[in-house]
PLY file of the C-alpha trace (Angstrom):
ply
format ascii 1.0
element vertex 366
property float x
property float y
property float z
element edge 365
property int vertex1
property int vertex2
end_header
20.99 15.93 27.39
20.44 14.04 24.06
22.58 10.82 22.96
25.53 11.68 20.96
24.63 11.26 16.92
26.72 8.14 16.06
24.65 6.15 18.95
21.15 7.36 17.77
20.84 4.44 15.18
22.48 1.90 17.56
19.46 2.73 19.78
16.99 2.95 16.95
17.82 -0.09 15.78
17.81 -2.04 19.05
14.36 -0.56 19.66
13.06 -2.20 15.96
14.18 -5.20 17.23
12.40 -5.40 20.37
9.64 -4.69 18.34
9.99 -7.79 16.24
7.24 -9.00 13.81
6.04 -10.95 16.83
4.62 -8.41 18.10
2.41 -7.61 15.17
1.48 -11.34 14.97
0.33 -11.43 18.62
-2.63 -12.81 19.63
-5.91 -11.13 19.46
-8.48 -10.89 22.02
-11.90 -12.68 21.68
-13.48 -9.38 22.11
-11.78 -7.70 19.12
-13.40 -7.26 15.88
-13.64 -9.30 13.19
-11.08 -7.22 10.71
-8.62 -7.11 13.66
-8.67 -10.80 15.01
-10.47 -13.01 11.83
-9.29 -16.09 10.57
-8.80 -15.40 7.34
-8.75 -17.91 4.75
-6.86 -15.35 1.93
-5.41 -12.29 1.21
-6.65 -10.62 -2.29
-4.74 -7.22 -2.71
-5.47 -4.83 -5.41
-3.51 -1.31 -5.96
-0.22 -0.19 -6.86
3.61 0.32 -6.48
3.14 0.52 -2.48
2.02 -2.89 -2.31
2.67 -4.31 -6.00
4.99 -7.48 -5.25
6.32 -8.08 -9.12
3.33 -7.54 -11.56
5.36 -5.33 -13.06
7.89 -7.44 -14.09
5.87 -9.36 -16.46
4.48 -6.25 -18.58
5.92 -4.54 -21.04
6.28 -1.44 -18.40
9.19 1.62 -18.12
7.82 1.53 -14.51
9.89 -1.56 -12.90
12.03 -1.94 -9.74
13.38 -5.55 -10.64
16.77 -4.53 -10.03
18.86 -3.65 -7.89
19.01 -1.59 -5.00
15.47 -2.55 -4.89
14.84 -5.91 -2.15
18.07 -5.53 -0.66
16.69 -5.74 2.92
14.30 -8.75 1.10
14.84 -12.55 2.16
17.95 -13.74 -0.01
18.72 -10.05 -0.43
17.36 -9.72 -4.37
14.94 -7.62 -5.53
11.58 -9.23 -6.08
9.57 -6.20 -8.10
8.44 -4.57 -4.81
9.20 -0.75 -4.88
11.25 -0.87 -1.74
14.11 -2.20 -0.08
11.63 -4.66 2.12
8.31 -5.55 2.85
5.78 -3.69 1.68
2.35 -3.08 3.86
0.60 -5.86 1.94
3.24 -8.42 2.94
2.74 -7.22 6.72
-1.05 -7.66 6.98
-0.24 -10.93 5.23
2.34 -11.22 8.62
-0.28 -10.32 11.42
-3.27 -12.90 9.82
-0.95 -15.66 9.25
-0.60 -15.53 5.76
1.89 -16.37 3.12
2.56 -12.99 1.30
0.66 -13.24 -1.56
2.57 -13.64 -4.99
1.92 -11.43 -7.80
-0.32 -13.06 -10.39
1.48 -11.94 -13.18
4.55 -14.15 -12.01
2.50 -17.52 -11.63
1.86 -20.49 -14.44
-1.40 -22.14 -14.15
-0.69 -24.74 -12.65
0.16 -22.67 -9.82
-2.73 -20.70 -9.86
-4.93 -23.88 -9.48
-2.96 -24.90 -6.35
-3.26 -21.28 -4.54
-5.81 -20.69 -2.13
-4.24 -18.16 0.35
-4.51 -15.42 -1.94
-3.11 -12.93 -4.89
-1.44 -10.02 -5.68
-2.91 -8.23 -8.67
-1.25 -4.74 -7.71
0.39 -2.76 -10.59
2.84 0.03 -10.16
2.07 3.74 -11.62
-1.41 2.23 -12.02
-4.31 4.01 -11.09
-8.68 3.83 -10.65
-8.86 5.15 -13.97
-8.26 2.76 -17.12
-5.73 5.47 -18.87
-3.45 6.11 -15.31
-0.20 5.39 -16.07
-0.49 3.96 -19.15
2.11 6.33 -20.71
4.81 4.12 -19.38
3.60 1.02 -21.06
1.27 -1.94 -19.58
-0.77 -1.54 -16.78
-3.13 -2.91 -14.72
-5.56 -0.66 -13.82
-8.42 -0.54 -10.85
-11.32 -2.08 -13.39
-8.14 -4.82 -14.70
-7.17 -6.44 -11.36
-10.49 -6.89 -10.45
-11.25 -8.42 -14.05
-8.04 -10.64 -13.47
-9.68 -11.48 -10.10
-13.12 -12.40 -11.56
-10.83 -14.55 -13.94
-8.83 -16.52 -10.54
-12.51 -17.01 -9.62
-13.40 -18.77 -12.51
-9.95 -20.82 -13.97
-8.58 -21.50 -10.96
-10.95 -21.44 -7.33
-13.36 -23.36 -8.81
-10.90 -25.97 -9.69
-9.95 -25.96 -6.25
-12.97 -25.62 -4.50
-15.58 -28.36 -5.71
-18.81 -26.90 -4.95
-20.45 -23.38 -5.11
-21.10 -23.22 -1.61
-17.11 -24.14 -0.39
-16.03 -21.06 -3.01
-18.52 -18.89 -1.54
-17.63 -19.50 1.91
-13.92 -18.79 1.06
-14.63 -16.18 -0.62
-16.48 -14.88 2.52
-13.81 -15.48 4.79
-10.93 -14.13 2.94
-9.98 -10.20 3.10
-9.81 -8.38 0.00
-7.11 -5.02 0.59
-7.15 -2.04 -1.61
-4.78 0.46 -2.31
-4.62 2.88 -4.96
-5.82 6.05 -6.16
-2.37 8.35 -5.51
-1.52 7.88 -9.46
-4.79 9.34 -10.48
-3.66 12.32 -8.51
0.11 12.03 -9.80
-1.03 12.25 -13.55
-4.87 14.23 -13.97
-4.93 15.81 -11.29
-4.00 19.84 -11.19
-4.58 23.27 -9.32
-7.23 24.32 -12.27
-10.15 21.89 -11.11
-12.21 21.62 -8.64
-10.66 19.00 -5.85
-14.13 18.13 -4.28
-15.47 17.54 -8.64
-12.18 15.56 -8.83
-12.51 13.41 -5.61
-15.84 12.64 -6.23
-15.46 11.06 -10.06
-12.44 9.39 -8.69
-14.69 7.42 -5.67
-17.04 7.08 -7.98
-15.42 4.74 -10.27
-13.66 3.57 -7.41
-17.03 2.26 -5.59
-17.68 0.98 -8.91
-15.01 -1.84 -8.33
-15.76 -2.01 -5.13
-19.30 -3.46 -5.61
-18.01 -5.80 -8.50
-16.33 -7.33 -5.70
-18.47 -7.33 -3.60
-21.14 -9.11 -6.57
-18.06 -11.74 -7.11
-18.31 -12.79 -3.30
-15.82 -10.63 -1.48
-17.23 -9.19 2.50
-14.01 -8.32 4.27
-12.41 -5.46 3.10
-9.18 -3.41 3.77
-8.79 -0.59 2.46
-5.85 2.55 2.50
-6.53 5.62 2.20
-4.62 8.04 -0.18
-1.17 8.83 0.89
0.18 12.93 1.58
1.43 13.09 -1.85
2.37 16.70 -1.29
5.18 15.61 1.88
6.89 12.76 -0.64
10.44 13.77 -1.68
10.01 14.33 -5.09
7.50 16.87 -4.69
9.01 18.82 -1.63
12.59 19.06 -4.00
10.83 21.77 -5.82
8.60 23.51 -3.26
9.24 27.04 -2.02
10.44 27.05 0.81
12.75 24.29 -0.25
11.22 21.26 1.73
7.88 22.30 2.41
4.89 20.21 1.75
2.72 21.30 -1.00
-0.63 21.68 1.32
-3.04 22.66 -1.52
-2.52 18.88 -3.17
-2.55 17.33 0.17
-5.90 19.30 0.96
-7.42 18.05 -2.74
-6.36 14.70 -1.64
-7.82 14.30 2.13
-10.89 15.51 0.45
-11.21 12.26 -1.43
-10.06 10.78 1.87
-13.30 11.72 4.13
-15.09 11.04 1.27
-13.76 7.66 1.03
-14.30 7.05 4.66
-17.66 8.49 4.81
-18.89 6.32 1.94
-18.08 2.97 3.52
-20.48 3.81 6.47
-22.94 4.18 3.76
-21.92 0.98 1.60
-21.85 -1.19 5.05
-25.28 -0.44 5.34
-26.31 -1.22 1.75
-24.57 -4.13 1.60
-25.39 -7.35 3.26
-22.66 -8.82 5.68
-19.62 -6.65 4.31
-17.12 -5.33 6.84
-14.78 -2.76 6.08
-11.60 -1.92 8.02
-10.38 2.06 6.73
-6.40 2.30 7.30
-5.47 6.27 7.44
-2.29 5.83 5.83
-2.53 9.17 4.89
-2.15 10.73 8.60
0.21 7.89 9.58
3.16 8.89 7.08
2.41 13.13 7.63
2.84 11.92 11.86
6.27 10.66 10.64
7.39 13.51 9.19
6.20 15.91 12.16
3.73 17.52 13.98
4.33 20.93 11.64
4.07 18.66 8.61
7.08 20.57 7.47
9.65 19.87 9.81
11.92 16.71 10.58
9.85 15.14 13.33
13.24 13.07 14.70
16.85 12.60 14.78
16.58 9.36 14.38
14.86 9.42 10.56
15.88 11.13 7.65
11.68 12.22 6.59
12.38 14.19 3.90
15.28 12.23 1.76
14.98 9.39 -0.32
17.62 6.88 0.34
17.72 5.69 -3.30
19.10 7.62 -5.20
21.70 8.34 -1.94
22.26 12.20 -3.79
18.80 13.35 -4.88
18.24 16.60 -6.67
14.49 16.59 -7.33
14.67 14.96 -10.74
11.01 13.86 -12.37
12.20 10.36 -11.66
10.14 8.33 -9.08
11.88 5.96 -8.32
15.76 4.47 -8.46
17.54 3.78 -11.51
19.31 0.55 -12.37
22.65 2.57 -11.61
21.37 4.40 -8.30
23.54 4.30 -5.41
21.35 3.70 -2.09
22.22 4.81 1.28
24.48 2.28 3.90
20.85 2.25 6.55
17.91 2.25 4.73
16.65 1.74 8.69
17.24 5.51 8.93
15.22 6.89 6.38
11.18 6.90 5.34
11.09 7.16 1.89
13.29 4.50 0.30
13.25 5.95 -3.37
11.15 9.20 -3.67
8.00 8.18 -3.58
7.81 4.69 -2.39
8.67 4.13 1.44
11.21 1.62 3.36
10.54 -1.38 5.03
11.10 0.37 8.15
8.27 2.61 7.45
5.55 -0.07 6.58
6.75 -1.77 9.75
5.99 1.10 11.96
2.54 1.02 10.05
1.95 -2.20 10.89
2.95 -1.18 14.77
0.66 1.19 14.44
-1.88 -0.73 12.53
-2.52 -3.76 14.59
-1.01 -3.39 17.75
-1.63 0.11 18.52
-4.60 0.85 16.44
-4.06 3.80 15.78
-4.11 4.19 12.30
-6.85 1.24 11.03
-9.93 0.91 12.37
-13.04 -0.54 11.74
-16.07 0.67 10.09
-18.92 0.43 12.58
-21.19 3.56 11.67
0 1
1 2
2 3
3 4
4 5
5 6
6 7
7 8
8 9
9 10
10 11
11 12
12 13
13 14
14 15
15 16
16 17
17 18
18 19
19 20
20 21
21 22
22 23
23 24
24 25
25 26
26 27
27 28
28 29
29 30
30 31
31 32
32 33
33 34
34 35
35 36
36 37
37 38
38 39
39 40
40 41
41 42
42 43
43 44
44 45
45 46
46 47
47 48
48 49
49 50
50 51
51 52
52 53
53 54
54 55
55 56
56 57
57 58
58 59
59 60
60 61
61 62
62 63
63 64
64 65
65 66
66 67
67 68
68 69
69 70
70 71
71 72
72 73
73 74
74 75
75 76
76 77
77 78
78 79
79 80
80 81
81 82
82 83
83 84
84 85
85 86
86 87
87 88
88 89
89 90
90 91
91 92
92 93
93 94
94 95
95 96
96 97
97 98
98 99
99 100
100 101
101 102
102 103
103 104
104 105
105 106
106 107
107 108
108 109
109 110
110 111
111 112
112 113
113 114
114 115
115 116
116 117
117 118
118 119
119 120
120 121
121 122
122 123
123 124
124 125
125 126
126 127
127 128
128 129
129 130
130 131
131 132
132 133
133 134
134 135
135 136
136 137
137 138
138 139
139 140
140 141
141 142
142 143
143 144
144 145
145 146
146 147
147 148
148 149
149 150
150 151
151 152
152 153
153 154
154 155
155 156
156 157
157 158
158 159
159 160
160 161
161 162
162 163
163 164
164 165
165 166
166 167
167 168
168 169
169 170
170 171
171 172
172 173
173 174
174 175
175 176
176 177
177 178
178 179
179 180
180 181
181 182
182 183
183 184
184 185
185 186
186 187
187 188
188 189
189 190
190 191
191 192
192 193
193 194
194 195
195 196
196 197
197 198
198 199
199 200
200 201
201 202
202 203
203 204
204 205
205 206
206 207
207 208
208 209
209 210
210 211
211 212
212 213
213 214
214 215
215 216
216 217
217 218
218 219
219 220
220 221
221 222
222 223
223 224
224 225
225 226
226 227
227 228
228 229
229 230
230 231
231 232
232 233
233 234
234 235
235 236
236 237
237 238
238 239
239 240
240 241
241 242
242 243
243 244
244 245
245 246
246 247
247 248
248 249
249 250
250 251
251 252
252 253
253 254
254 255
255 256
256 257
257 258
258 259
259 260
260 261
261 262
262 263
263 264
264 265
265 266
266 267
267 268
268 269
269 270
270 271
271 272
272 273
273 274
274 275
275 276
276 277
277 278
278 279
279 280
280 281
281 282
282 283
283 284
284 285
285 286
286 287
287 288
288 289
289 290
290 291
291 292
292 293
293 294
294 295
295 296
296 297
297 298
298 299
299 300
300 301
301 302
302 303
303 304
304 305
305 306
306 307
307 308
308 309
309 310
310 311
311 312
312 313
313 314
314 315
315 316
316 317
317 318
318 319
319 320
320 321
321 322
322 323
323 324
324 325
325 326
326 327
327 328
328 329
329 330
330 331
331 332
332 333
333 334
334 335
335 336
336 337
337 338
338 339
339 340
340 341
341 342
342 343
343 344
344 345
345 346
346 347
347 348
348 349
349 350
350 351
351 352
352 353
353 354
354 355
355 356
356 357
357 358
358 359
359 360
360 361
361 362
362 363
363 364
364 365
């Protein structure tokens, strides 16, 4: 016999909080890898809107979330830029290596910038790994831009703060450089009339491409997310038929970049010299919470298909919430926070399941 409905997010919730962010902060064993239990000096992330933390605020961008209901679930309650009501999965990785989140770049002064050595957030929402991705809105910071911007915090500002060549290199070295982009490309070029496998493979292409600059600029420890099941997201399965159903043919184009991706990182950790990669399938990790049919509500407990910002969604071409939106009362209950970006409840279950279950990272060993 199941518990009555009105208890089911008493119990939820009481089971989130045994599950504190203690627990992904625990210590790690001496016999875990490096990308699970390393000391890192800095967190460098590059992508967009899931883990952009206010870029976006400071460009002349239609693709903001600066206001309210945005961050209400934030510390002080405001919203901060970040495309949820929370955390995002940037700011939990930050968490679990004992980080401070990383601030968007766009928000700091210089002086600031020469007195940061624990990392940046160059992320840009509706961005993508090609230079034209999302540029229809305005501003953006694309792949092949945050990685310029980096090459410019290597050269205004770490070398200020690190005297000597061989002090930048070993930070460099022993910070962890996360990735996460490439849905956008997908989102904007990509359609039913090419050839998925022709698509993925220009895509990683020109994503490798950025990869190696990197890597040339000093970076070795990399994290990197997959592509997410764009096909299962709330604004796409509004106007599937059945009503609700995930669009499989775009989540099949998009898992084939996906193996790709994965395959090609045995590859580069054999071509490059002392690089470790750590692959995150955040692409199986959010289909798992909707259900095992992929088209089903996998619990009673979360709303999976349902943004809760805008609280009455009709399948509109927005993305996101609107100044005027009204959210839901629990954000806890529900995945997707607007309708493609998901709540802080969600990228704390991936954490869970990141570093303390590891089930959805692991690292790259062949």
């Amino acid at each position: 016999m199941g518990l009555p409905s009105s208890l089911k997010p008493c119990v939820f919730l009481v089971f989130l909080f045994l599950l504190n962010v203690s627990t992904i902060n625990s210590e790690p064993s001496n016999e875990e890898p490096v990308l699970f239990g390393g000391n890192f000096q800095a967190l460098y992330v590059i992508g967009d809107s899931l883990i952009d933390s206010g870029n976006n605020n400071n460009l002349i961008t239609k693709v903001k979330s600066n206001f309210a209901p945005y961050g209400s679930d934030f510390e002080g309650g405001k919203p901060t830029g970040r495309f949820s009501n929370g955390k995002t999965i940037a700011d939990y990785i930050a968490i679990y290596y004992g980080l401070p989140l990383a601030p968007a770049f766009k928000g700091l002064t210089e002086e600031q910038k020469n007195n940061i050595s624990t990392g940046i957030n160059y992320a840009s929402a509706s961005c993508g790994i090609f230079p034209d991705t999302g540029r229809r809105f305005g501003e953006c910071l694309s792949l092949s831009v945050q990685v310029d911007l980096f090459n410019q915090t290597i050269d205004q500002n770490l070398k200020k703060i690190f005297k000597t060549e061989s002090e930048l290199t070993k930070h460099l070295a022993e910070s962890l450089f996360m990735t996460a982009i490439g849905i956008n490309d997908y989102v904007f070029y990509y359609n039913t009339t090419m050839d998925p496998s022709a698509f993925a493979d220009k895509l990683l292409h020109d994503f490798l491409i950025q990869i190696k600059r990197l890597y040339n600029l000093g970076a070795r420890n990399f994290f990197m997310n997959n592509i997410k099941p764009l096909g299962c997201y709330p604004n796409i399965i509004a106007k599937t038929v059945p009503r609700g159903s995930c669009d499989d043919s775009l989540n099949h184009a998009i898992e084939i970049f996906n193996v790709q991706l994965r395959e090609s990182l045995s590859h580069m950790r054999h071509k490059l010299s002392n690089t470790s990669f750590l692959y995150s399938d955040y692409f199986n990790f959010m289909l798992e919470l909707r259900g095992p049919s992929n088209n089903q509500v996998s619990s009673n407990l979360l709303n999976t298909t349902s943004p809760c910002c805008p609280k009455v969604y009709n399948g509109g071409l927005t993305a996101t919430c609107l100044p005027l939106s009204k959210a839901c009362k629990e954000p806890d209950m529900f995945i997707f926070f607007d309708p493609r970006h998901p709540t802080q409840i969600a990228n704390f279950m991936y954490a869970i399941q990141c570093f303390q279950e590891r089930e959805v990272c692991h690292v790259v060993i062949d």
